[in-house]
N, C-alpha and C positions, 0 to 999 in steps of 0.2 A: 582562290575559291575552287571548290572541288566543281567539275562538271556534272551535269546532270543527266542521268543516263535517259534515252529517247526510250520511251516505253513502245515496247513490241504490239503493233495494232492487232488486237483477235481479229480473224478472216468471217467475215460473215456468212454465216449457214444460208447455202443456196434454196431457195424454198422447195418442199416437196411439191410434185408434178401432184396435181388432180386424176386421179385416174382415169379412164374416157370409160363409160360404163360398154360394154359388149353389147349392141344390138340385139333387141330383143329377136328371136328366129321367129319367123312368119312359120306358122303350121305348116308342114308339108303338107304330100298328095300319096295316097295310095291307091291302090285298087280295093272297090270293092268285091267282099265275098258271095256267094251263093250261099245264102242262107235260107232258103226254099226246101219245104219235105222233113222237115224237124220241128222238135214241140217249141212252140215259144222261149221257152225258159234256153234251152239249144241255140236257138236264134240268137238270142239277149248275149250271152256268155260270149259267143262268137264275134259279134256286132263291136260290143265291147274292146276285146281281145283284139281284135282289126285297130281300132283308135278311133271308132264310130260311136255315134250317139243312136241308141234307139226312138226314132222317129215315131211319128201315127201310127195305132195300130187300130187297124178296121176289122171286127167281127164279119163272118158270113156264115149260116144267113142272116139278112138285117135282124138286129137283136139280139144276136146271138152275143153272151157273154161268161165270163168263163171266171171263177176263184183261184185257177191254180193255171198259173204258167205253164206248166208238163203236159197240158192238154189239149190247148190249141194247136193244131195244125199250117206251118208258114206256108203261105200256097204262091206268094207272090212278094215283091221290094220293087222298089222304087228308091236310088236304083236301082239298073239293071247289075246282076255280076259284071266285073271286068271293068266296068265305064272307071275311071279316076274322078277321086272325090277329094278336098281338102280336107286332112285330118278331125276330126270332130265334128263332122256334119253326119244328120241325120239319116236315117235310113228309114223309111215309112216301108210299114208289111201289112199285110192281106191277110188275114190267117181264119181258118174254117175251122168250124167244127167237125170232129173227126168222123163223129155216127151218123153226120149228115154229107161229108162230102164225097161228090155226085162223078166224081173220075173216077178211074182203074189207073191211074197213075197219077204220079207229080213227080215233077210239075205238072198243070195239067196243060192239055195240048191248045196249040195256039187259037187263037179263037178266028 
C-alpha cells in the first residue's frame, strides 16, 4: 500500500493585539490675559482665543445693560492677568458703561 502523505498543519494566526486607547490629556494650564479697557465683544474674541470660557459678566452701574457687545467697557476679571488657569475655565468681567464711567483711566486705580 501506498503511504499516506502527513498533511502539513496551517500555523495558526496569532490574535491581533487590542490597541491600548491613548489617555485622554487632561486640559493644560495657561495664563491668563489682560482683557481689561476693551469693548466686550474684544474681551470675548480674546477670552476665547486664550482657551478661556467667558465667565459672569456684571453690568455697572447696577442695571446697567447693554444690546451690543461693542459697547461695554471690561473694567475688571477675575482672574487676575498672569494668575494660571486650567484651560477652559471661566473668566468673570466687570464691564461699565462707557457714558458713565467715573475714571480718567483704566484700568481704574486700585481702590
Amino acid at each position: 500500500p501506498e503511504p499516506t502523505p502527513t498533511p502539513i498543519p496551517t500555523p495558526t494566526p496569532a490574535p491581533t493585539p487590542t490597541p491600548t486607547p491613548a489617555p485622554t490629556p487632561t486640559p493644560g494650564q495657561a495664563n491668563v490675559g489682560d482683557y481689561r479697557c476693551v469693548s466686550l465683544a474684544q474681551a470675548r474674541s480674546a477670552i476665547e482665543a486664550d482657551g478661556f470660557t467667558v465667565g459672569v459678566v456684571t453690568g455697572e452701574p447696577p442695571g446697567y445693560t447693554w444690546t451690543d457687545e461693542n459697547e461695554p467697557l471690561v473694567v475688571a476679571q477675575n482672574p487676575a492677568p498672569g494668575v494660571r488657569q486650567t484651560v477652559g475655565s471661566p473668566v468673570d468681567l466687570l464691564v461699565y458703561d462707557p457714558a458713565s464711567y467715573p475714571f480718567g483711566t483704566c484700568p481704574p486705580p486700585p481702590a
